[in-house]
VOPAGU-2260 file (C-alpha; in pm, 1 decimal, decimal comma):
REM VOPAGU-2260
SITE   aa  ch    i         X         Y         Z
SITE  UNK   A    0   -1807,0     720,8    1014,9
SITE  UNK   A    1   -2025,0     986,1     924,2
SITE  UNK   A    2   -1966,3    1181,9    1253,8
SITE  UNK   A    3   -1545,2    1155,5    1186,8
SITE  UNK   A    4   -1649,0    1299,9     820,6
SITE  UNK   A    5   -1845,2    1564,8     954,0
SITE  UNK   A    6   -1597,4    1667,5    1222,8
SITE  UNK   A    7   -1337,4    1654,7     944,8
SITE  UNK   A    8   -1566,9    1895,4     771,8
SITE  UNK   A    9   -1584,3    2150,7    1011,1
SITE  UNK   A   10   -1196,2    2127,5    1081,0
SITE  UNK   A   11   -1081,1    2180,4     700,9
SITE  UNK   A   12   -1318,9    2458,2     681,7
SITE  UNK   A   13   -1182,2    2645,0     979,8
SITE  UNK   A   14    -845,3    2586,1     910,0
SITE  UNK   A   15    -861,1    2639,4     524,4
SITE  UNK   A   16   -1154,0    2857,6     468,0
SITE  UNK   A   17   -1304,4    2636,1     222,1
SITE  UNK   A   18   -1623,8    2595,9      93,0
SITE  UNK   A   19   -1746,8    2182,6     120,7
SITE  UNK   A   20   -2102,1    2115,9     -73,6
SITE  UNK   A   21   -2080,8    1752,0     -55,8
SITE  UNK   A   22   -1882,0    1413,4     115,9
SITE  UNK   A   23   -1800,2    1098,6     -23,6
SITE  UNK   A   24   -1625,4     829,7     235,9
SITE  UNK   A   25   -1348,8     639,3      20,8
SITE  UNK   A   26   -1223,6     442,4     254,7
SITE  UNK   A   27   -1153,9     422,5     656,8
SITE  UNK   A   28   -1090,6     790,6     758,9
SITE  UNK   A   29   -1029,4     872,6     420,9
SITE  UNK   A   30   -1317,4    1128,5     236,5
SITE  UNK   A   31   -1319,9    1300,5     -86,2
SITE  UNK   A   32   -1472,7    1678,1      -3,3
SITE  UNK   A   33   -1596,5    1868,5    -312,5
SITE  UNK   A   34   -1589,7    2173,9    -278,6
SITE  UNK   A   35   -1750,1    2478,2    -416,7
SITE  UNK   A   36   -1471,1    2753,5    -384,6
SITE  UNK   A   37   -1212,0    2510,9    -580,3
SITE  UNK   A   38   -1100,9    2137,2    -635,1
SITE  UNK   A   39   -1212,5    1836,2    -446,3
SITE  UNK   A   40    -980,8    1765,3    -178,5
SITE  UNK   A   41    -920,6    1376,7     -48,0
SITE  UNK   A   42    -852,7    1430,1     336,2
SITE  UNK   A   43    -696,5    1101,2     508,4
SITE  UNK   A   44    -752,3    1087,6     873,2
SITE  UNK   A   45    -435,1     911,8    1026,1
SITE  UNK   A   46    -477,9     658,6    1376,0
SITE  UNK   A   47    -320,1     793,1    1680,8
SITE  UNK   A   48     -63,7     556,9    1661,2
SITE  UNK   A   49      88,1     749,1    1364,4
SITE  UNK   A   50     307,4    1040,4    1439,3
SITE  UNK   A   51     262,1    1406,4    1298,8
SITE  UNK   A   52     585,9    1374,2    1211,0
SITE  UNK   A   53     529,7    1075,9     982,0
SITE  UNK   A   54     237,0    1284,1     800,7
SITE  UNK   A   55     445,7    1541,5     768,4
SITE  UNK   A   56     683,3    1350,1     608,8
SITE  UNK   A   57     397,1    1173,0     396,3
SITE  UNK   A   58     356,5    1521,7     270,9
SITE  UNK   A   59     734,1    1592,2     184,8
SITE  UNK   A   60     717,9    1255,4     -37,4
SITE  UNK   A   61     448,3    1364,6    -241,3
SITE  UNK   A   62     622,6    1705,2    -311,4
SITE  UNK   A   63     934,6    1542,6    -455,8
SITE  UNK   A   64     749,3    1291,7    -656,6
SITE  UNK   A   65     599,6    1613,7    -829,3
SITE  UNK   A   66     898,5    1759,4    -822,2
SITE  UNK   A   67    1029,7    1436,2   -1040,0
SITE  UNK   A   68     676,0    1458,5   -1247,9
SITE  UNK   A   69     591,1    1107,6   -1114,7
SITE  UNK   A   70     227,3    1062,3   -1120,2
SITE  UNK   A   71     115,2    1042,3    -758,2
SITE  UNK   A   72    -140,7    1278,9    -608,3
SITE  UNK   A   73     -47,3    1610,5    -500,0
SITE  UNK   A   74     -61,2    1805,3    -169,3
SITE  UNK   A   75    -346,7    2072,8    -150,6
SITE  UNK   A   76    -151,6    2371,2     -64,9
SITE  UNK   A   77     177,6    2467,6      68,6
SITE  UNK   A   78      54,3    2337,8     429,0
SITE  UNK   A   79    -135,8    2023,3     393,4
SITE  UNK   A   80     -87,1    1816,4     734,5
SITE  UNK   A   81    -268,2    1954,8    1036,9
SITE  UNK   A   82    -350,8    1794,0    1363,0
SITE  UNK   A   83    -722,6    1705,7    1485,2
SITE  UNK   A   84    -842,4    1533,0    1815,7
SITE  UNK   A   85    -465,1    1425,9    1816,5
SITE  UNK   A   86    -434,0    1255,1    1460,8
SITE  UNK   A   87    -284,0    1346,8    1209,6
SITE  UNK   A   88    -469,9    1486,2     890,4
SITE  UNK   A   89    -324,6    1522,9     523,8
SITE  UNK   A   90    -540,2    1652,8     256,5
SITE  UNK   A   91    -446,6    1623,5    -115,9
SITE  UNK   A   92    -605,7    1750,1    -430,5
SITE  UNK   A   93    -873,9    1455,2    -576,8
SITE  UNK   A   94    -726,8    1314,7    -875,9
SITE  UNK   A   95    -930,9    1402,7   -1171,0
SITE  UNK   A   96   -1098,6    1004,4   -1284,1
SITE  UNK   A   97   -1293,9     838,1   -1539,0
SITE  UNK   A   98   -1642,1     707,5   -1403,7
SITE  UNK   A   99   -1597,2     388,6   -1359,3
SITE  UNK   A  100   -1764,9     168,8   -1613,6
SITE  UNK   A  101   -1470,0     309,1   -1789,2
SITE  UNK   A  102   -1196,8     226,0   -1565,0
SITE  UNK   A  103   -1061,6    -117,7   -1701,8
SITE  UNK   A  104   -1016,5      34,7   -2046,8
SITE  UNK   A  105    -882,5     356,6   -1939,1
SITE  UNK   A  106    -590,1     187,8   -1755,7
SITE  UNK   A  107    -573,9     -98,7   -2042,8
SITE  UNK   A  108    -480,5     207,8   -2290,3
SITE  UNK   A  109    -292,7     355,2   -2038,8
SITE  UNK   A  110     -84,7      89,9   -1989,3
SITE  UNK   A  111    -258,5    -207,8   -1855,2
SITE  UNK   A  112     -57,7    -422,7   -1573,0
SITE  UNK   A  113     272,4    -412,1   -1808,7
SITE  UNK   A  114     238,0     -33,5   -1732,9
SITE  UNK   A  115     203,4     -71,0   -1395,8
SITE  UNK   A  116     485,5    -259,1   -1332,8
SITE  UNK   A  117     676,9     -31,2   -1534,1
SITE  UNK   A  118     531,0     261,5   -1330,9
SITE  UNK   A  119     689,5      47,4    -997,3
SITE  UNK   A  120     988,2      35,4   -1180,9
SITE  UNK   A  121    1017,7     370,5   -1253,7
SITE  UNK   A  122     947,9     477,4    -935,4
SITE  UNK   A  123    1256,1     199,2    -788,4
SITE  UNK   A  124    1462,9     410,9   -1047,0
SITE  UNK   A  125    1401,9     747,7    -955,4
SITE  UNK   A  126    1775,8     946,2    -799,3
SITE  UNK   A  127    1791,1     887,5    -424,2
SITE  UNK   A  128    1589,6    1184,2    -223,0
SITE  UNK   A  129    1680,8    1272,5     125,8
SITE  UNK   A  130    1452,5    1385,3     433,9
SITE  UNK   A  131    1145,7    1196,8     416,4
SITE  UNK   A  132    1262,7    1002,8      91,9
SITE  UNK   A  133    1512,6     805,0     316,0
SITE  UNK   A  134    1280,1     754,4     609,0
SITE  UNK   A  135    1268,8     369,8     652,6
SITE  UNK   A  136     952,7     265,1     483,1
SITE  UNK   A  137     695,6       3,1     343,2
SITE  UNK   A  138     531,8    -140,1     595,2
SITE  UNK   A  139     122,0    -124,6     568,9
SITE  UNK   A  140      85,0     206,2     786,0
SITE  UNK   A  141    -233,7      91,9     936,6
SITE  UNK   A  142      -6,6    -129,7    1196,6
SITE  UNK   A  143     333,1       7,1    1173,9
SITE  UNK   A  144     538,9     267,4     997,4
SITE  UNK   A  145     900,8     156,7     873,7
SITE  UNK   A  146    1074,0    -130,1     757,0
SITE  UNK   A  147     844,9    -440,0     618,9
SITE  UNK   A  148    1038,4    -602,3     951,6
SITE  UNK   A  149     815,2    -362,5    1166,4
SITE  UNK   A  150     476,4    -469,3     996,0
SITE  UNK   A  151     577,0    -828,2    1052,5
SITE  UNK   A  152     656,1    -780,3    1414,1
SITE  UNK   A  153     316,8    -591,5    1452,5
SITE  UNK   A  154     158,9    -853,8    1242,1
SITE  UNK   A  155     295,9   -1125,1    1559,5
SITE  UNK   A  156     229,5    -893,8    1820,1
SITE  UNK   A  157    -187,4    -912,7    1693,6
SITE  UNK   A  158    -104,0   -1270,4    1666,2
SITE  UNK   A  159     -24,5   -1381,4    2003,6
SITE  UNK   A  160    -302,8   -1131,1    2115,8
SITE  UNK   A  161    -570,1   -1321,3    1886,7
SITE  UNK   A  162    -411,9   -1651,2    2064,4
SITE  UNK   A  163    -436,2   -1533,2    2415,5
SITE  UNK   A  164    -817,4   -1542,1    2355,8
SITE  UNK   A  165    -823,4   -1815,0    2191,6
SITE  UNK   A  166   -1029,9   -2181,1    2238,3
SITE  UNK   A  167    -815,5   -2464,7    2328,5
SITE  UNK   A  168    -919,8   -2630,8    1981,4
SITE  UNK   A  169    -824,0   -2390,0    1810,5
SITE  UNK   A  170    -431,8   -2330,9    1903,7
SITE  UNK   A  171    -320,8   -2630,4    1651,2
SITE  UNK   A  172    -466,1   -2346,2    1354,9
SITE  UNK   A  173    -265,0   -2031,0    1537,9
SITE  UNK   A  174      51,8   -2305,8    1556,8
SITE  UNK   A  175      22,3   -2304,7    1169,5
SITE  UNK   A  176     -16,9   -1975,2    1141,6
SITE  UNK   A  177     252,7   -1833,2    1359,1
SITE  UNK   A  178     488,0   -2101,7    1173,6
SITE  UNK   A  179     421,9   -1907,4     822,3
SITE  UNK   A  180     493,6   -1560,6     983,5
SITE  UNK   A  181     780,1   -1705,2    1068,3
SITE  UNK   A  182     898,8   -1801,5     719,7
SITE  UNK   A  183     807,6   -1452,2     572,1
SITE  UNK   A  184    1133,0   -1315,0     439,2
SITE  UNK   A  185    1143,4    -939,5     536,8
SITE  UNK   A  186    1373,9    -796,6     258,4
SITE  UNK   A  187    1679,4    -734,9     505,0
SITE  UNK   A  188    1960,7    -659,6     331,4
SITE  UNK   A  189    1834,1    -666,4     -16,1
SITE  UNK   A  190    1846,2    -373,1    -293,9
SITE  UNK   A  191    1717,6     -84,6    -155,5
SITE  UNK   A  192    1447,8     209,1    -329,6
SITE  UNK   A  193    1183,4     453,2    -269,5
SITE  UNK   A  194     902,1     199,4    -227,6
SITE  UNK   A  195     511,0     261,7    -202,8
SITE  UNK   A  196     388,7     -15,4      28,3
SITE  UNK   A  197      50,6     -97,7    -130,2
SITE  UNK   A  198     155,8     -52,0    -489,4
SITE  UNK   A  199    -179,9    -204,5    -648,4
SITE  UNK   A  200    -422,9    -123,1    -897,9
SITE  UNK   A  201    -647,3     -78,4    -575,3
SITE  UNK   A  202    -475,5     264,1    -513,1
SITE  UNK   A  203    -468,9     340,8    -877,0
SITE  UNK   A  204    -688,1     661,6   -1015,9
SITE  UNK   A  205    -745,9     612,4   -1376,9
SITE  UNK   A  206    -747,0     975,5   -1546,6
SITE  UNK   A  207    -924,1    1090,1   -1858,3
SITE  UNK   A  208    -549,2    1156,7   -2037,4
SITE  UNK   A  209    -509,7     812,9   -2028,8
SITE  UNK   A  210    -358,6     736,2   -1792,5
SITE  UNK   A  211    -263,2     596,1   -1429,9
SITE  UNK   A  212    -204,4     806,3   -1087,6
SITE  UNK   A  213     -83,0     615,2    -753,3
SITE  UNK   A  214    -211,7     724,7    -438,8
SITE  UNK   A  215    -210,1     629,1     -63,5
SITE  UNK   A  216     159,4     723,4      14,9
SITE  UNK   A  217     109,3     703,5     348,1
SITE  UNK   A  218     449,6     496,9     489,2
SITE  UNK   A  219     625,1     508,4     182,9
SITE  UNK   A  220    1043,4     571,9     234,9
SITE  UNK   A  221    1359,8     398,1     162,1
SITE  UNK   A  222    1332,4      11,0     181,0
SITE  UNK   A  223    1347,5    -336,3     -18,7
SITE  UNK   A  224    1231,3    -300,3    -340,2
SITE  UNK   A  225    1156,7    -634,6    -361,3
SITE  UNK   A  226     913,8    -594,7     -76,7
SITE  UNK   A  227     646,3    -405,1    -287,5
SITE  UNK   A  228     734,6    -589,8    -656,2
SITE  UNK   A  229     606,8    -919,2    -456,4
SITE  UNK   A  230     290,3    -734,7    -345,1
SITE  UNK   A  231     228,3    -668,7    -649,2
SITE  UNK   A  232     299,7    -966,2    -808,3
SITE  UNK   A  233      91,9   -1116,9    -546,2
SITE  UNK   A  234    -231,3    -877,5    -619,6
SITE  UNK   A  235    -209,1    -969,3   -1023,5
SITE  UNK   A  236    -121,1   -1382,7    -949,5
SITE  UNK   A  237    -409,5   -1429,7    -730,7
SITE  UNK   A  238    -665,7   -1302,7    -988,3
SITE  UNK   A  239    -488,3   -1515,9   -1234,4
SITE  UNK   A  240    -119,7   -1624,5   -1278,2
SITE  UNK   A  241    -118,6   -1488,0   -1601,7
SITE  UNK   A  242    -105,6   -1131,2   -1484,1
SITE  UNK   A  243     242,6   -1209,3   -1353,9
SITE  UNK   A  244     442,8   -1202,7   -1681,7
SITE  UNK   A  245     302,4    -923,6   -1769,9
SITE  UNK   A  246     353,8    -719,3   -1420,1
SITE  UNK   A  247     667,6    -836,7   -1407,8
SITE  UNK   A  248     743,5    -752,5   -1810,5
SITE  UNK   A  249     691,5    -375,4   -1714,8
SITE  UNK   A  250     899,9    -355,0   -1393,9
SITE  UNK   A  251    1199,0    -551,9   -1587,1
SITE  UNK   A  252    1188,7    -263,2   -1874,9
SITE  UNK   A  253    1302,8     -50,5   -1563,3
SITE  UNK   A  254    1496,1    -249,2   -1311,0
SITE  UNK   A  255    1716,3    -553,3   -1361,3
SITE  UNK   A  256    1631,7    -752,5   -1058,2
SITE  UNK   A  257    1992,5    -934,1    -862,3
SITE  UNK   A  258    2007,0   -1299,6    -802,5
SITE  UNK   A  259    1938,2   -1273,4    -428,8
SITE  UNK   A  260    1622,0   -1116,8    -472,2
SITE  UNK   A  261    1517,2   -1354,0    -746,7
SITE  UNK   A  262    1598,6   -1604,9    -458,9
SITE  UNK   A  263    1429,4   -1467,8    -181,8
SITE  UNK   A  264    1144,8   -1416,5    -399,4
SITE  UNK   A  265     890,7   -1683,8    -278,8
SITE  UNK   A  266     960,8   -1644,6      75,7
SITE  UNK   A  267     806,5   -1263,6       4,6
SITE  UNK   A  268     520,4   -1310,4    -219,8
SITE  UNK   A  269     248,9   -1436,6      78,6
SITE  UNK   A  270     360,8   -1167,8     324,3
SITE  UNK   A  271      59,1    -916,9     239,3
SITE  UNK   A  272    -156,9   -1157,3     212,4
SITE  UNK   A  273     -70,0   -1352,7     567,9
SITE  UNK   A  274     -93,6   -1019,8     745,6
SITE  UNK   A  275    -405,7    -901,3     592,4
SITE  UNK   A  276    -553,0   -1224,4     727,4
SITE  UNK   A  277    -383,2   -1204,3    1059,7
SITE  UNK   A  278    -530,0    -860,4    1090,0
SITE  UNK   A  279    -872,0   -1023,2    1030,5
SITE  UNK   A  280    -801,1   -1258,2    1235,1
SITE  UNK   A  281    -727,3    -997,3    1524,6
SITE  UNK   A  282   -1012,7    -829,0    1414,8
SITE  UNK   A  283   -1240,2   -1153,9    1467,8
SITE  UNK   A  284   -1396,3   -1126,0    1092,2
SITE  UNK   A  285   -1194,2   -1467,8    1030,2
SITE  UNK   A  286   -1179,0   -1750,8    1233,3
SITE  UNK   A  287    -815,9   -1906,6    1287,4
SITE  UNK   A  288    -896,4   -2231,7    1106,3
SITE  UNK   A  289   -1029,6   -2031,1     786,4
SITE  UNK   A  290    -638,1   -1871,7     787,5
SITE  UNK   A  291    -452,4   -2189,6     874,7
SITE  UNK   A  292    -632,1   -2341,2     576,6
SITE  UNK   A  293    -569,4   -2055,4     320,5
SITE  UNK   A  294    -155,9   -2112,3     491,7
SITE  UNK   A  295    -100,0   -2438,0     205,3
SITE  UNK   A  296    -294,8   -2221,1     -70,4
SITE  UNK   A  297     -93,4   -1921,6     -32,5
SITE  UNK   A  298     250,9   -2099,9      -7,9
SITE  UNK   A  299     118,5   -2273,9    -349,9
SITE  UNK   A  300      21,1   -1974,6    -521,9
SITE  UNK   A  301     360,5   -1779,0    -390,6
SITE  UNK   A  302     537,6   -2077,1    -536,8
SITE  UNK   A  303     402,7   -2044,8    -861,6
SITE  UNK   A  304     468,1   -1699,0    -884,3
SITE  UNK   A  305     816,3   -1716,4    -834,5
SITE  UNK   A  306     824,3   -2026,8   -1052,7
SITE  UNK   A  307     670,8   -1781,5   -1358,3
SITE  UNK   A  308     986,8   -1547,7   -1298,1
SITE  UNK   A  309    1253,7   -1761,2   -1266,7
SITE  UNK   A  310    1155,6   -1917,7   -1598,9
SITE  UNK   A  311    1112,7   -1569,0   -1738,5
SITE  UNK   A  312    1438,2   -1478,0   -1610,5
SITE  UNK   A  313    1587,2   -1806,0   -1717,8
């Protein structure tokens, strides 16, 4: 990791002429570089598998959205994507953020999750862009970019690789796992939006004004809006079920959700959650019988979830 960072050093620098003093690794292939000629950039390092084109049209997202005021992170100059050791490589300016002892009360005043979910909603509510805005998008661009349909199908392609090395005693676990793939609901036909596909306070930047900036756009587009709502859902319900009324509070002051959705909800909710695990899985950081069990749990929890807003929706 700190070779890529370095290397991304030196190629920023040649192609920008800036000045880096210091590097901070965020994330995989993502690094914040302060600089001393100018802001701190963020510079996110894409996988091969990811086209220049779909950075470039990363890019072209994040200039409408300031172009609507929305509060995403913004492109570091008029040429931001560039290509290194064939990857793609988008740098953005670093979002100005409290330290973090004072996170949680910064994005309390700022809105808390009610704000959040209103900040989803907005953002399902903003006038239909073209080019990039109407790419196919929210799948989790670290295995796919498009549709959630083409994260699932990655998510089964890892799947039956994981199984092909696999222990005899341990195929009844990937039969119970491949059986709740196959009940994820991908969205298809449902209401459609610009959609972020990891819309959680993960990738949320608490500023000093208060208040909250998204980030990590990377595979956002056109697709089912319901697709990042359940994430999100999700993300709040599994810290405690509470959170969902009030997620779901915000988004509603924005968007008035249609009854197939509402229907289709619970069939949604444990898709990020059975991929992230399948990826782990593929990863060998989890064994299969650790995700078969957590199968029951998360079909539990997704049923509570959309329980809590049916009753709020009576």
């Amino acid at each position: 990791m700190a070779d890529d960072a370095e290397l991304l050093r030196r190629h920023l620098t040649d192609r920008y002429g800036i000045s880096v003093t210091a590097m901070l690794t965020l994330d995989q292939d993502v690094v914040l570089m302060r600089r001393s000629d100018g802001p701190s950039w963020v510079a996110r390092w894409f996988a091969a598998r990811r086209s220049l084109e779909a950075v470039h049209g990363d890019a072209e997202i994040l200039r409408w959205l300031a172009e609507q005021d929305y509060p995403a992170e913004r492109c570091a100059g008029d040429e931001p994507v560039s290509e290194l050791d064939g990857r793609g490589v988008l740098v953005t300016e670093a979002v100005s953020t409290v330290v973090r002892a004072e996170r949680r009360a910064t994005i309390k005043d700022a809105g808390g999750i009610r704000g959040l979910g209103e900040l989803l909603g907005v953002l399902h509510t903003l006038p239909p862009g073209d080019g990039a805005c109407a790419r196919p998008g929210g799948a989790w661009h670290h295995l796919a970019d498009g549709l959630p349909a083409a994260e699932l199908a990655a998510a089964g392609e890892m799947l039956e690789e994981a199984r092909s090395r696999a222990s005899a005693r341990d195929l009844a676990s990937y039969d119970v796992i491949e059986d709740a793939l196959a009940e994820i609901d991908d969205c298809a036909g449902l209401p459609e939006a610009l959609i972020h596909p990891d819309f959680v306070l993960a990738n949320v930047i608490a500023t000093p004004a208060p208040a909250m900036v998204l980030v990590d756009w990377a595979g956002a587009g056109c697709g089912p809006r319901l697709w990042s709502l359940a994430f999100l859902l999700w993300a709040e319900g599994a810290k405690d079920p509470r959170r969902v009324a009030l997620a779901l509070e915000g988004y509603l002051r924005r968007v008035t959700l249609a009854p197939e959705e509402l229907a289709r909800l619970a069939a949604v909710i444990p898709a990020r959650s059975l991929v992230f695990d399948i990826w782990r899985l593929h990863q060998r950081v989890v064994a299969a019988a650790t995700v078969a069990e957590r199968v029951e749990e998360t079909r539990r929890l997704a049923g509570l979830i959309a329980g809590r807003v049916g009753e709020r929706l009576g």
